[in-house]
N, C-alpha and C positions, 0 to 999 in steps of 0.2 A: 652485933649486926652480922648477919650472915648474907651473903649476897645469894640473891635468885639464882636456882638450878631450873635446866628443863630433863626432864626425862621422858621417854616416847615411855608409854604404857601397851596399852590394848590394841592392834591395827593401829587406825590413826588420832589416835588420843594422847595426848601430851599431856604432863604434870609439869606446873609450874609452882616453886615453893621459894619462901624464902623472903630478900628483901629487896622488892624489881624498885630499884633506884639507879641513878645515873652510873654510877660506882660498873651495878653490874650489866649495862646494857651492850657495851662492845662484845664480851666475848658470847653472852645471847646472841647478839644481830649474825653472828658466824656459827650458831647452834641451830637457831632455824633450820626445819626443814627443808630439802629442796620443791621448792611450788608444784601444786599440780591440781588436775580440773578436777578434782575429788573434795569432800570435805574434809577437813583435819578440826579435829575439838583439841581445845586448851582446859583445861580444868587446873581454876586460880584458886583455889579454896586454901590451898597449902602458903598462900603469901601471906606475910606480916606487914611490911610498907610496900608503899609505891610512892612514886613520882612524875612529875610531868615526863620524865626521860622514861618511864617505864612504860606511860601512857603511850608513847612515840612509838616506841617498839611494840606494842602490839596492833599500833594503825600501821606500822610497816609489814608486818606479818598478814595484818587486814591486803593489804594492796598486793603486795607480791601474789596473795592467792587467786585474789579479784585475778592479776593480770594472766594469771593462769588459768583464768576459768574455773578454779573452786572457790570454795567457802572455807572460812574459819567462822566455825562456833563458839563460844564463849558461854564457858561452866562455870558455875558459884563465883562468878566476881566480886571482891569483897566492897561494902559499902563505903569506904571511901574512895574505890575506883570508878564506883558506881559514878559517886557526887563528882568528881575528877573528872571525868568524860563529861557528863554533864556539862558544869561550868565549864570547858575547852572547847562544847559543840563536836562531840566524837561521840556520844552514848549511842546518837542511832546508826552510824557508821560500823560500828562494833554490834550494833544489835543489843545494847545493854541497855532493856529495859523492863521493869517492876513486874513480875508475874511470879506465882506460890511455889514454881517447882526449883525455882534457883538457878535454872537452865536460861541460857540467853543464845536467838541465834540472829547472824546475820545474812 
């Protein structure tokens, strides 16, 4: 098990990799960007697990942005965060929903 890293990539595109579980959501929640009225992309392709606590931090990443006025987009979420959101009632909150390019926005 390796716990979830984030890395800023491109402007404001972030990589998230790894395994977003309970384990590694504190020291994420103080990795997060500081909010702003801009959009910031996450791109989740590089994760192996999640969990409800993983799930939680990125509807906290969702709202801090909201409360700032941007957007977080969500890139290649993997299909069990997909079903995850889902069953929790957070897929459309995140914007995770079924379309061919693997991009999701909210």
């Amino acid at each position: 098990m390796s716990l979830a890293t984030l890395a800023k990539q491109d402007g404001a595109v972030f990589r998230m990799a790894g395994d977003l579980q309970a384990a590694a959501v504190p020291a994420l929640l103080k990795a997060l960007p500081t909010p702003s009225a801009s959009e910031v992309a996450v791109d989740l392709a590089g994760l192996e697990a999640v969990d409800s606590a993983g799930l939680g931090l990125l509807v906290e990443w969702r709202v801090r942005q909201a409360a700032a006025g941007g957007r977080l987009r969500v890139i290649e979420p993997p299909e069990r965060l997909v079903r995850l959101a889902r069953i929790s009632g957070v897929d459309r909150l995140l914007g995770m929903n079924d379309n061919e390019s693997g991009m999701t926005e909210q």
